[in-house]
ZADO-1210 file (C-alpha; in nm, 4 decimals, padded with zeros to 6 digits):
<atoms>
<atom x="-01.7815" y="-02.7994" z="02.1594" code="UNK" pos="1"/>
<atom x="-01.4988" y="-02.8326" z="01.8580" code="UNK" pos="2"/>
<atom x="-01.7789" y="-02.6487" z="01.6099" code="UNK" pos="3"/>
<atom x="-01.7702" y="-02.3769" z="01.8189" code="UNK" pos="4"/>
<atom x="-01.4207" y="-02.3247" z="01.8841" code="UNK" pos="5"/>
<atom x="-01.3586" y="-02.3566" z="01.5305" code="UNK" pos="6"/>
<atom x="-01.6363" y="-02.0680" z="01.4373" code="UNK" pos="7"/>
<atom x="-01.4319" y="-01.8347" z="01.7120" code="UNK" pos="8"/>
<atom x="-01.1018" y="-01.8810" z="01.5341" code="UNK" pos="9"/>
<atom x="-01.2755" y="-01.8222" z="01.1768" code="UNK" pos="10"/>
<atom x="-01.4487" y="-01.5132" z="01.2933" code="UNK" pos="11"/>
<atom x="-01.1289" y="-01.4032" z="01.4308" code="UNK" pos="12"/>
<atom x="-00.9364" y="-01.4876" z="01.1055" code="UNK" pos="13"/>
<atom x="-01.1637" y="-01.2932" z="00.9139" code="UNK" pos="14"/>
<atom x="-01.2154" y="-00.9616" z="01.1511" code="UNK" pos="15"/>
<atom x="-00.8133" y="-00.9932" z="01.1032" code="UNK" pos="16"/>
<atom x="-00.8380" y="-00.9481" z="00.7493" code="UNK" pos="17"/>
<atom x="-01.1494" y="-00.7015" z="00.7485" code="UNK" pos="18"/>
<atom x="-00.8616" y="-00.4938" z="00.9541" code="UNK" pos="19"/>
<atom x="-00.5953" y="-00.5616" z="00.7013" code="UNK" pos="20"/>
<atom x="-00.7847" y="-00.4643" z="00.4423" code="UNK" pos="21"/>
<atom x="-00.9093" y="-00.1201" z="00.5923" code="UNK" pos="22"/>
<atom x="-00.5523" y="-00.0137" z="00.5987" code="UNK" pos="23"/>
<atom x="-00.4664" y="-00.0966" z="00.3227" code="UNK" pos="24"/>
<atom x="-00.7537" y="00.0881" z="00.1951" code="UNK" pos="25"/>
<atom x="-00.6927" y="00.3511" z="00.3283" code="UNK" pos="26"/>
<atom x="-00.3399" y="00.3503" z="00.1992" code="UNK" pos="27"/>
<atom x="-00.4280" y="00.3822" z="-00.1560" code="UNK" pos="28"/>
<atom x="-00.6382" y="00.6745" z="-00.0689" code="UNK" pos="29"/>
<atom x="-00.3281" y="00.8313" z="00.1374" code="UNK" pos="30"/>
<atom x="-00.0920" y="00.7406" z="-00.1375" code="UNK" pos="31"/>
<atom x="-00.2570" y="00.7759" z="-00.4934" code="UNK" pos="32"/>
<atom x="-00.4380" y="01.1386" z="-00.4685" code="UNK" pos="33"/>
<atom x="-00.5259" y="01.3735" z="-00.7650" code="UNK" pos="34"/>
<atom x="-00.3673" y="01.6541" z="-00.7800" code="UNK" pos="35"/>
<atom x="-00.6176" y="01.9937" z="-00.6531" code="UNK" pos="36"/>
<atom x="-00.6770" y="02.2106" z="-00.9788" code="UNK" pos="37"/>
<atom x="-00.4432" y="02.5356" z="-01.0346" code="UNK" pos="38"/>
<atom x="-00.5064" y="02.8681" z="-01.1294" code="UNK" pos="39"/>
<atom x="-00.2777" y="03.0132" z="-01.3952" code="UNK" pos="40"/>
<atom x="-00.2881" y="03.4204" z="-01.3517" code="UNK" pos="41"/>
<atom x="-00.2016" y="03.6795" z="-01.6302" code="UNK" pos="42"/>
<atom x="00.0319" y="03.9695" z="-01.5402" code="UNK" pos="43"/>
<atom x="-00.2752" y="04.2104" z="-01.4255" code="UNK" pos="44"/>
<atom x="-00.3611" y="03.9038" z="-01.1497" code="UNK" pos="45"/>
<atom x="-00.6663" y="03.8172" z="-01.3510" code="UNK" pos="46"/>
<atom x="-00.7714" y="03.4427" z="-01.3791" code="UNK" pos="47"/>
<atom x="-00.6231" y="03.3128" z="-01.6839" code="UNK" pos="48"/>
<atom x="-00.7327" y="02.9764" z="-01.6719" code="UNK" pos="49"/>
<atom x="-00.7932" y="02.6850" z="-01.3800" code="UNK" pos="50"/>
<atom x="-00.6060" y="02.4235" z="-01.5029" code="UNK" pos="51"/>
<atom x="-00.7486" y="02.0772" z="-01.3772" code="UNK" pos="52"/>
<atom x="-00.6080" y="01.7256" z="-01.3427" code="UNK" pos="53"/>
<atom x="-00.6823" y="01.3793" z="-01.4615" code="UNK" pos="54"/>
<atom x="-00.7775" y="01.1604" z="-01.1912" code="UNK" pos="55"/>
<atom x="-00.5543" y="00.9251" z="-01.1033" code="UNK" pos="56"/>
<atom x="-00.5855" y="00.5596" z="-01.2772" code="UNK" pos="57"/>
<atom x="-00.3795" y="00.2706" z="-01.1465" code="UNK" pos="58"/>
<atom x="-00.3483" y="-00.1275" z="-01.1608" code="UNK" pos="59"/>
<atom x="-00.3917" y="-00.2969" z="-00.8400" code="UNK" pos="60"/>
<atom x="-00.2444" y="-00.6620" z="-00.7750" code="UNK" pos="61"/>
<atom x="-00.5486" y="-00.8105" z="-00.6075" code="UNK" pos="62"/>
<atom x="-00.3270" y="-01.0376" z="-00.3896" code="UNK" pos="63"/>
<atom x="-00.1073" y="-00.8639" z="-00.0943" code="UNK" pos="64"/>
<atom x="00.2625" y="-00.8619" z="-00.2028" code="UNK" pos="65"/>
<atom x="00.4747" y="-01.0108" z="00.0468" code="UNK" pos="66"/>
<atom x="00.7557" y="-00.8411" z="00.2147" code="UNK" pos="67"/>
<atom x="01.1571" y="-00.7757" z="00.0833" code="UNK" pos="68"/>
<atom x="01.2844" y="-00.8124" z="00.4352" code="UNK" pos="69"/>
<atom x="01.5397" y="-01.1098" z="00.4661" code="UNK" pos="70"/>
<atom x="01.4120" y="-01.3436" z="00.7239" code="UNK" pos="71"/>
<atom x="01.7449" y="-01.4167" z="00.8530" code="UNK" pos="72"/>
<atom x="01.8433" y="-01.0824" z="00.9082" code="UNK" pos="73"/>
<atom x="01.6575" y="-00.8046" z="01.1782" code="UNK" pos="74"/>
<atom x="01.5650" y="-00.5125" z="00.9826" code="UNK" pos="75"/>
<atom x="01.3800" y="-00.4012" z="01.3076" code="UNK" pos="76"/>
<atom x="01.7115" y="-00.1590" z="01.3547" code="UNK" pos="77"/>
<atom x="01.6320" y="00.0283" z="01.0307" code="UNK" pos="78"/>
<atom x="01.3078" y="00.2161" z="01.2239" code="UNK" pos="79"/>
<atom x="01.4460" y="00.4169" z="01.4654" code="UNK" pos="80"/>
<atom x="01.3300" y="00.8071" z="01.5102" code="UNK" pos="81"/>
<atom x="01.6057" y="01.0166" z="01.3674" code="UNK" pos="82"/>
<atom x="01.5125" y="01.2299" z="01.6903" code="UNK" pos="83"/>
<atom x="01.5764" y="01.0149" z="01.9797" code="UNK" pos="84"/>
<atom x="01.7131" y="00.7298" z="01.8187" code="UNK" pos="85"/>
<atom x="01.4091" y="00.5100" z="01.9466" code="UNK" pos="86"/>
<atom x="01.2186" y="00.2624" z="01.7465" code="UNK" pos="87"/>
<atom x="00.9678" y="00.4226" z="01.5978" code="UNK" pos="88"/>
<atom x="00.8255" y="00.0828" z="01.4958" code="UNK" pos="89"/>
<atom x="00.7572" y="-00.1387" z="01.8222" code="UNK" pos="90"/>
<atom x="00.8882" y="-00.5192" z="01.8175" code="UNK" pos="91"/>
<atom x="00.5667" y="-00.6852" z="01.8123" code="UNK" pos="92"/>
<atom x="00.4098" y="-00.5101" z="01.5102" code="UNK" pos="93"/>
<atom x="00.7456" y="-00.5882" z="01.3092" code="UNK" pos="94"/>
<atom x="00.7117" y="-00.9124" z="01.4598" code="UNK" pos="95"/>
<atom x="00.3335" y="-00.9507" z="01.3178" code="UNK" pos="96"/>
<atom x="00.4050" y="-00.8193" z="01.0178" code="UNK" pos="97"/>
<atom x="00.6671" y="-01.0642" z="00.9184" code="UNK" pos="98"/>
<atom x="00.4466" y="-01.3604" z="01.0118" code="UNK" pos="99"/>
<atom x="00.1425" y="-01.2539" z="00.8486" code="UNK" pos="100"/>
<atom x="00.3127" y="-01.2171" z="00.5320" code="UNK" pos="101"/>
<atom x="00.4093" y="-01.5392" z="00.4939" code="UNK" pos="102"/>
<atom x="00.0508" y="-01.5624" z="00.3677" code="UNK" pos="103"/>
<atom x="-00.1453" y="-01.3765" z="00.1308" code="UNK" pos="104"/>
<atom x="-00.5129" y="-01.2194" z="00.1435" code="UNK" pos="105"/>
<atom x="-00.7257" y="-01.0949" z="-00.1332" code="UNK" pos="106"/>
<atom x="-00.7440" y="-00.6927" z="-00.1190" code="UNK" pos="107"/>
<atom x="-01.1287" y="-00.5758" z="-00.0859" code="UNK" pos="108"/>
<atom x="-01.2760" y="-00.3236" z="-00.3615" code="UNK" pos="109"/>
<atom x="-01.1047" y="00.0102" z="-00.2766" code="UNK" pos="110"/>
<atom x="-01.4421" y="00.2476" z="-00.1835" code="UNK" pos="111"/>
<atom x="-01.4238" y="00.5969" z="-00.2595" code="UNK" pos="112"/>
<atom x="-01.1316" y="00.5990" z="-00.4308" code="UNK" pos="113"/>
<atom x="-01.0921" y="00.9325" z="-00.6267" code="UNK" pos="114"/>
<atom x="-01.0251" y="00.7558" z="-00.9678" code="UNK" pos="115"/>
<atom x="-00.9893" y="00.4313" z="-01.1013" code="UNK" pos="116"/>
<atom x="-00.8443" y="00.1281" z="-01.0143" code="UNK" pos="117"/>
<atom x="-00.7969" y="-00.1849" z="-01.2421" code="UNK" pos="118"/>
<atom x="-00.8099" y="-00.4997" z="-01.0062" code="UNK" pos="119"/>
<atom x="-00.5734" y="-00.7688" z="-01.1645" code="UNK" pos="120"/>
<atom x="-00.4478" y="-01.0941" z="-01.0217" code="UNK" pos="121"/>
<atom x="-00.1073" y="-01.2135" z="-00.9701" code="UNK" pos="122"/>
<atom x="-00.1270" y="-01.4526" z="-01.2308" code="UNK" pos="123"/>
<atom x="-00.2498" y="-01.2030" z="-01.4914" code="UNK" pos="124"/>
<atom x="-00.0070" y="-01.0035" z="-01.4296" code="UNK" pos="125"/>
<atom x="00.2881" y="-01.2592" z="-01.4124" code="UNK" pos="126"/>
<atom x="00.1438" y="-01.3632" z="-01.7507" code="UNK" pos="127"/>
<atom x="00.1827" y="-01.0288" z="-01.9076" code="UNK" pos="128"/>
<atom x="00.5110" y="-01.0159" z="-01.8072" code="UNK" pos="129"/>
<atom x="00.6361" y="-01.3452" z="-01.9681" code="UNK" pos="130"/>
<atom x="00.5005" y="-01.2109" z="-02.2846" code="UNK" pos="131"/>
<atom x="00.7113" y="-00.9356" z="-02.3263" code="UNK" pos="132"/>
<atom x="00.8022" y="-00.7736" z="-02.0086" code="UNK" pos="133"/>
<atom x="00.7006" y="-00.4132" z="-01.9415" code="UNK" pos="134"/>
<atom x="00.6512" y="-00.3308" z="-02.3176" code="UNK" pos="135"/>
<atom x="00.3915" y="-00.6047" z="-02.3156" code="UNK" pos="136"/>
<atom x="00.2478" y="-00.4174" z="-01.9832" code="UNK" pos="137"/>
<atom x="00.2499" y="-00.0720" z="-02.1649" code="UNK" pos="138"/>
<atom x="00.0239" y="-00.2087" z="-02.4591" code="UNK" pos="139"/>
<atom x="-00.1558" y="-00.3664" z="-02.2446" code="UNK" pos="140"/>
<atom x="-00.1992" y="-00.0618" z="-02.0123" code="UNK" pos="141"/>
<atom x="-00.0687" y="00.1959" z="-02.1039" code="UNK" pos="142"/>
<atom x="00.1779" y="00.3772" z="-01.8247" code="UNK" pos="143"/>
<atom x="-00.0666" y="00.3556" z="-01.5583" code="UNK" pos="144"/>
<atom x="00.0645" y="00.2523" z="-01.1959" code="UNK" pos="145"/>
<atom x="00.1506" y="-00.1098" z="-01.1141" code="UNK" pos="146"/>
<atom x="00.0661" y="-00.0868" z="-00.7380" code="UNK" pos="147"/>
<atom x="00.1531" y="-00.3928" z="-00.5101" code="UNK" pos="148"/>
<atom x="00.0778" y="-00.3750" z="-00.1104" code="UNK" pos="149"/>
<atom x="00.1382" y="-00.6128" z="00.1326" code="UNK" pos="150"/>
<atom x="-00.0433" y="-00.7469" z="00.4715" code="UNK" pos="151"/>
<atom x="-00.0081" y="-00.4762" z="00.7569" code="UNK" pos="152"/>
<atom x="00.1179" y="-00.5743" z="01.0885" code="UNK" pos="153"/>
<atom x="-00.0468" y="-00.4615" z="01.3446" code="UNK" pos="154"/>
<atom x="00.0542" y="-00.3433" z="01.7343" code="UNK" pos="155"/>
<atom x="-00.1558" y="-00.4824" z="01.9947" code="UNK" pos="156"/>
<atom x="-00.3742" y="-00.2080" z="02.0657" code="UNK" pos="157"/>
<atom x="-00.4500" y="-00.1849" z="01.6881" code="UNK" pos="158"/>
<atom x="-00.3059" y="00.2112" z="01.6641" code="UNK" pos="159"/>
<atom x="-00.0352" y="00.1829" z="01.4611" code="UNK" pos="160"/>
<atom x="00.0156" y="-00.0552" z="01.0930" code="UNK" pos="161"/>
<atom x="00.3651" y="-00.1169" z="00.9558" code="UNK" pos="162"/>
<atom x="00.3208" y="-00.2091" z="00.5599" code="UNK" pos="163"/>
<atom x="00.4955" y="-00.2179" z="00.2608" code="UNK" pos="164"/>
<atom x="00.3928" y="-00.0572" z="-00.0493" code="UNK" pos="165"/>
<atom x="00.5556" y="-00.0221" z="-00.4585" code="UNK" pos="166"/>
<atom x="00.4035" y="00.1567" z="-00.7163" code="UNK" pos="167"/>
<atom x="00.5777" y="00.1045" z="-01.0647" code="UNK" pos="168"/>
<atom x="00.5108" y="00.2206" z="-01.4228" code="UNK" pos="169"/>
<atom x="00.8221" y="00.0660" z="-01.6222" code="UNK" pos="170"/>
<atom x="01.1633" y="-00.1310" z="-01.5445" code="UNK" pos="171"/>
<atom x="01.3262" y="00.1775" z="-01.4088" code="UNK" pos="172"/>
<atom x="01.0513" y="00.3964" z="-01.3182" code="UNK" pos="173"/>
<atom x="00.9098" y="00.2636" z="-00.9867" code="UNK" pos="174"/>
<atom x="00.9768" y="00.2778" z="-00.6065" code="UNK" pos="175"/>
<atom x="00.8636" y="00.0846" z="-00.3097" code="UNK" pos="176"/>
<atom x="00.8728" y="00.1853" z="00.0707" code="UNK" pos="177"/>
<atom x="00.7931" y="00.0428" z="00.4102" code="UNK" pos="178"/>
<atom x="00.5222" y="00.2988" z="00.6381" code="UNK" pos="179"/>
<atom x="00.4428" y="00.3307" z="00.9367" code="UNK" pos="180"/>
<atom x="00.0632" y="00.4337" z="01.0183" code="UNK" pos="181"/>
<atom x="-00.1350" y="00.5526" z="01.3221" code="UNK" pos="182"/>
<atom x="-00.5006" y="00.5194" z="01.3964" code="UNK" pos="183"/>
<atom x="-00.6046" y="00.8906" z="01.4720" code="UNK" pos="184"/>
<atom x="-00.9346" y="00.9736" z="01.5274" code="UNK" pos="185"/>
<atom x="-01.0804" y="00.6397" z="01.4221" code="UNK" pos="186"/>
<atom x="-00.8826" y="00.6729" z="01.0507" code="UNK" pos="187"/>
<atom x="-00.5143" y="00.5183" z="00.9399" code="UNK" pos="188"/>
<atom x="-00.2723" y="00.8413" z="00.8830" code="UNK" pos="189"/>
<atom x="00.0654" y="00.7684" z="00.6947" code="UNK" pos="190"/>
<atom x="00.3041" y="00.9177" z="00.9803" code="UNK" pos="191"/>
<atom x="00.6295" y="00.7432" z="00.8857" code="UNK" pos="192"/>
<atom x="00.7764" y="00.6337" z="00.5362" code="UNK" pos="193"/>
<atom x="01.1202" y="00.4477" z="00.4642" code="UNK" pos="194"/>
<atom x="01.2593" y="00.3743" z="00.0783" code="UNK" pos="195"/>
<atom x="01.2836" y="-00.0263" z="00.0861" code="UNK" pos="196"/>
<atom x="01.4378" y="00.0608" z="-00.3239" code="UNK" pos="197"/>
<atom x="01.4019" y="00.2990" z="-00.6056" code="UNK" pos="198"/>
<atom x="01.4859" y="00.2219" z="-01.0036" code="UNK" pos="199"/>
</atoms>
């Protein structure tokens, strides 16, 4: 009997973080696009030239980032629809969010990304850093984006995702916000998006 109740709550811990993850993938594909190519006309309207864009190529911090709230203090007031003045944000999926990042998951392989992404662990990264900061980061990689996400929380009924995201290429060129996404039509839409800080 105690072998089976323990293989419920594992395959419940990991359909948790198969749903974590699919946010969070999708995410990176709502966040990091490449830009559609552009058509640069002469002055008679004739095609000139279709200038096209590199695909975007970012660093991804393999373990979820966890949140900036202050425990102590209820950012839950923050989310309210400029509209109505209702919480946009429901208590129970602010509520889930702050518990479940007080753990981290690995992030799965991003699939069908438009680009590339570099997977790197915190540790890697942390160790770059204490060699030299972001100059050691830049010869290491160049300018490309130091993304960081954190665990989603979740409503009940599994249609919306609260989540925090950064994306940073030097010491004062970064930002990071908190979104809000729905499940429409079976895929995660970014619907809402707050600045948590900007440098």
């Amino acid at each position: 009997m105690t072998i089976i109740i323990l293989t419920l709550i594992c395959a419940h811990g990991f359909g948790q973080i198969d749903n974590d993850n699919e946010i969070i993938s999708a995410l990176i594909h709502s966040e990091i696009k490449t830009l559609p190519n552009d058509t640069v006309f002469n002055k008679k309207g004739e095609i000139k030239k279709i200038k096209t864009y590199k695909k975007p190529d970012i660093i991804l911090v393999i373990e979820t980032e966890t949140f900036l709230f202050d425990p102590e203090v209820n950012s839950f007031d923050s989310f309210k629809n400029e509209t109505n003045g209702l919480p946009s944000l429901d208590s129970l999926t602010y509520r889930d969010f702050i518990d479940k990042n007080k753990t981290k998951i690995q992030i799965d392989s991003i699939c069908g990304f438009q680009g590339t992404i570099s997977y790197i662990s915190r540790q890697e990264i942390e160790d770059i850093f204490k060699l030299g900061g972001w100059d050691n980061y830049h010869k290491t990689f160049g300018f490309k984006p130091l993304v960081k996400v954190s665990r989603p929380g979740i409503s009940n009924d599994n249609s919306k995702a609260f989540i925090y995201y950064s994306s940073s290429t030097d010491g004062l060129g970064g930002a990071g916000f908190y979104l809000i996404l729905e499940k429409v039509d079976g895929k995660w839409i970014v619907k809402e998006s707050m600045l948590a800080w900007i440098s």
